[in-house]
C-alpha positions, 0 to 999 in steps of 0.5 A: 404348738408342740410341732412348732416347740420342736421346729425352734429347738432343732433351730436353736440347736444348729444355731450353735454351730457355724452353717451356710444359709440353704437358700430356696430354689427359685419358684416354678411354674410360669414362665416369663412371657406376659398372659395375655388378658381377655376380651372381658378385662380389656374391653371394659370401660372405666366409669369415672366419677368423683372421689369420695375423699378427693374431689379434686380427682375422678375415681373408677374401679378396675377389673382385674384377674385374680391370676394373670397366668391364668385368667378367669380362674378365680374371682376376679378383683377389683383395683381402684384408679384415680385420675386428675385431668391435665390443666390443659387439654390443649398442652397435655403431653400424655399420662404420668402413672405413679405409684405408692411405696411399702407394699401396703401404702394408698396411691389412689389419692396421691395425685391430688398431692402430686400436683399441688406439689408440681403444679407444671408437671399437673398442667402437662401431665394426666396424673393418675394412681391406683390402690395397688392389689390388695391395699385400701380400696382395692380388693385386699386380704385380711389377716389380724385384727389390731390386738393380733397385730399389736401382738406380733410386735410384743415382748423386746427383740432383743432377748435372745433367749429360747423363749423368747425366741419361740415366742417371736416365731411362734407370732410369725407363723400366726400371722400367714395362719391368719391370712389363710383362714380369713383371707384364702388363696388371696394372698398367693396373687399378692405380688408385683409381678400380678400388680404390674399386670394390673398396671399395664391393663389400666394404660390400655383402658386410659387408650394411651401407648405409652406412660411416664411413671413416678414412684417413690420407695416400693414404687421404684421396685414395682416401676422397675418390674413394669418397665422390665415387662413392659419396656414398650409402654414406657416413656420416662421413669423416674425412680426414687429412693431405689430398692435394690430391685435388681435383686431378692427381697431378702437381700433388700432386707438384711440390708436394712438393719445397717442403714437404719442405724447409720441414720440413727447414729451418724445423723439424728443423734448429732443433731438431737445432742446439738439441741440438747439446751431444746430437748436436755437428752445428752449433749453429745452424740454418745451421751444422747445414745446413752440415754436412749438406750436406759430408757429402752432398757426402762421400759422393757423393766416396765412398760407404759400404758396409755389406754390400749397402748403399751409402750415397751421397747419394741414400740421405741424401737418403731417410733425411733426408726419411724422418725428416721424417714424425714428431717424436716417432717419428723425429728422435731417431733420424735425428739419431743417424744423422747424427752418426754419419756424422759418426764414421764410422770410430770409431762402434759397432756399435749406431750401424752397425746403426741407420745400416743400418737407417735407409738400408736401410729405405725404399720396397720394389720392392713399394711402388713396384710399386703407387705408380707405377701408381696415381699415374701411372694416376689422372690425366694426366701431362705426358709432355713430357720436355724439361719435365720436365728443366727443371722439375726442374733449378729445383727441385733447386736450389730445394728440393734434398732431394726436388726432386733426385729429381723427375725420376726419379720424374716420367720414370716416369710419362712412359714409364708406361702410357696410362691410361684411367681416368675422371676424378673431380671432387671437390665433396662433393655429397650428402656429410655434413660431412667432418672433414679434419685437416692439420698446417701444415708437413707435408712429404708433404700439404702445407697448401696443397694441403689448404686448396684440397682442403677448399675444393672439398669443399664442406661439409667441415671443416678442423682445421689442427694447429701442427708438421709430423707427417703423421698427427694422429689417435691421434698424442698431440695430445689435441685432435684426438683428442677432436674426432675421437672427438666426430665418429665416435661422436656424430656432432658437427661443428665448427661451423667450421674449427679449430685445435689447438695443436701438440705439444712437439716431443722432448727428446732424452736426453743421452748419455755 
């Protein structure tokens, strides 16, 4: 501890002065070309069998390296895969892979989804998924237990003082502690590009050339790497909600801040104070702002507690950026959350268990054991903590609902792992037309970052989609649906980029 005091005050003390981030060299060690598997993962066979929570779909476990650079050092791990078979044998077109967002996020089940959502493209398509590495019932790493984790997101990131900020790094650096005591080696192998590897083994053991892909989110970053590696496999790619995959993670992330609170500003809050006769949260933008602002300020006075659950003004800031993802899905039920914060001491137990299900439910321990390794492994990361402080002091007090957290997420990765995965320059040569999707005011994959993803995916096409929701197919906007529809079965590319118009955004019931 007394290592880390001194590490935090030489930090806060070039905090002061002006510096220009020292940004790490680019990892060393494999080269780019892809490690060829052996006999023993690639002569496997896949022992289908009934999902244990899916029936709809056939489960099987993969065998995978623990490295693909270097094969049979290690125990190997194991990836589950799913399938759910074409309605049609007779009229199968071949295998649509998909992927679940994050990193940390469950794909093994999404088919089942996928194809209730598209019944045409499940008629055409095997639809299968995966477990990526490291997440639900693939081999994973672990690192803290819930009261840990529930830990790293204590205190209010915003306070800016010596203390405070020793106490959000000092929780950083625990967590990557953790993961090497309880989990080894183990998360060094957590990357996209390990996990790309394990997706092309899965092509080849399906016995298919070629795949189409869907993925939302992550997905699109993990589906960009594959076809970069893998442009000979790949049929059709459609990319949804684009990370700047083009680039670093830590540029992907100092963007964020910025889109969140574009998102929170310019849409829910409008939209929240156009309802205030609904939720009596203020009846303009500004005053529901206000509002939400002294209720953060109260509950970092004095938290709530509901069981185990403290709810302090880290917690609104989760709960609030949570809710940004999706219109229809999510406001009504954050805006009945927040007025009833509002009452607190009067409110029913029907808005006591929704408010403990809205702040008891974000990221798991075992989503941040993934997410962590693979976005501080894929690419370098300045671990420069000094700038780090200063950069996240600008952004809290520019862009306050995700910027406060910066740098307890930034900190990790400084004291994560040195990574020696290569680095993947994406450029879409040798690729079919990609279709890429993104609304205008995503808050997680900003437009921006999509617009300069699209443009070094070269040959891609981009339909820019009005609103903000993270996620445009099979998310009720009929445009998109039939320009992906068109894509995946036919074959037909936009001539040009597109647009689509956005949804209405929900109109709350009046209540009482």
């Amino acid at each position: 501890m007394a290592a880390l005091s001194g590490v935090v005050a030489a930090a806060l003390a070039s905090a002061v002065a002006p510096a220009v981030a020292a940004q790490s060299a680019p990892a060393g060690g494999a080269a780019g070309g892809a490690a060829s598997a052996t006999a023993r993962y690639t002569g496997q066979r896949l022992d289908w069998k009934p999902c244990d929570r899916e029936p709809s779909l056939q489960c099987a476990a993969m065998t995978v390296p623990r490295d693909w650079h270097h094969p049979g050092t290690g125990a190997d791990l194991t990836v589950e895969v799913s399938r759910h078979r074409a309605a049609d044998p007779a009229k199968r077109r071949g295998v649509l892979m998909m992927a679940a967002g994050g990193p940390g996020a469950s794909g093994l089940t999404r088919p089942a989804g996928f194809v209730k959502a598209s019944p045409a493209v499940g008629a055409a398509y095997d639809v299968v998924g995966f477990d990526q590495r490291g997440v639900g019932s693939s081999s994973h790493a672990t690192c803290q237990t819930d009261a840990e984790f529930r830990d790293f997101y204590a205190g209010d990131f915003r306070d800016r003082s010596p203390a405070a900020v020793h106490g959000v790094v000092d929780r950083s650096r625990r967590f990557f502690e953790s993961c090497r005591e309880r989990s080894g080696d183990l998360v060094t192998y957590l990357t996209t590009d390990q996990a790309v590897r394990d997706m092309d083994l899965f092509r080849a053991l399906l016995g298919v050339r070629k795949i189409s892909y869907y993925g939302p989110s992550y997905a699109t970053w993990l589906g960009a790497y594959y076809a970069t590696r893998f442009p000979q496999h790949v049929e059709r790619a459609v990319l949804d909600s684009n990370l700047p995959f083009h680039d670093t993670w830590q540029q992907a992330e100092l963007g964020q801040p910025m889109s969140f609170q574009r998102r929170f500003e310019q849409d829910f809050l409008p939209w929240l104070a156009r309802y205030d006769a609904v939720y009596h949260y203020g009846s303009t933008a500004a005053e529901a702002k206000a509002t939400w602002e002294a209720r953060r300020q109260a509950l970092a006075d004095r938290p709530i507690t509901i069981g185990s659950l403290t709810i302090g003004p880290n917690q609104l800031d989760n709960a609030t950026l949570q809710g940004m993802y999706d219109a229809d899905r999510q406001w009504d039920g954050l805006a009945s959350v927040l007025a009833a914060l509002e009452h607190w001491e009067t409110a029913t137990p029907a808005e006591r268990r929704l408010a403990q299900q809205a702040f008891g439910n974000y990221l798991s321990p075992g989503f941040a054991a993934t997410y962590f390794p693979v976005t501080c492994n894929d690419t370098p990361w300045s671990r420069d903590l000094g700038y780090w402080i200063r950069q996240s002091a600008k952004d809290t007090r520019k862009y306050p609902l995700v910027g406060a957290r910066e740098l307890a997420y930034a900190a990790t990765c400084v004291y994560g792992p040195e990574s020696d995965a290569p680095r993947v320059k994406v450029t879409g040569k040798g690729l079919p037309p990609t279709l890429m999707l993104n609304s205008e005011h995503d808050p997680a994959t900003y437009y921006e970052g999509a617009v300069r993803a699209h443009q070094a995916l070269r040959g891609s096409r981009l339909v820019t989609v009005g609103g903000g929701d993270h996620g445009q197919y099979q998310n009720g906007n009929a445009c998109v649906d039939r320009i992906v529809d068109a894509y995946l079965l036919n074959g037909t590319v936009p001539p040009r980029d597109a647009t689509c118009p956005t949804k209405p955004l929900p109109v709350p019931a009046r209540r009482g």
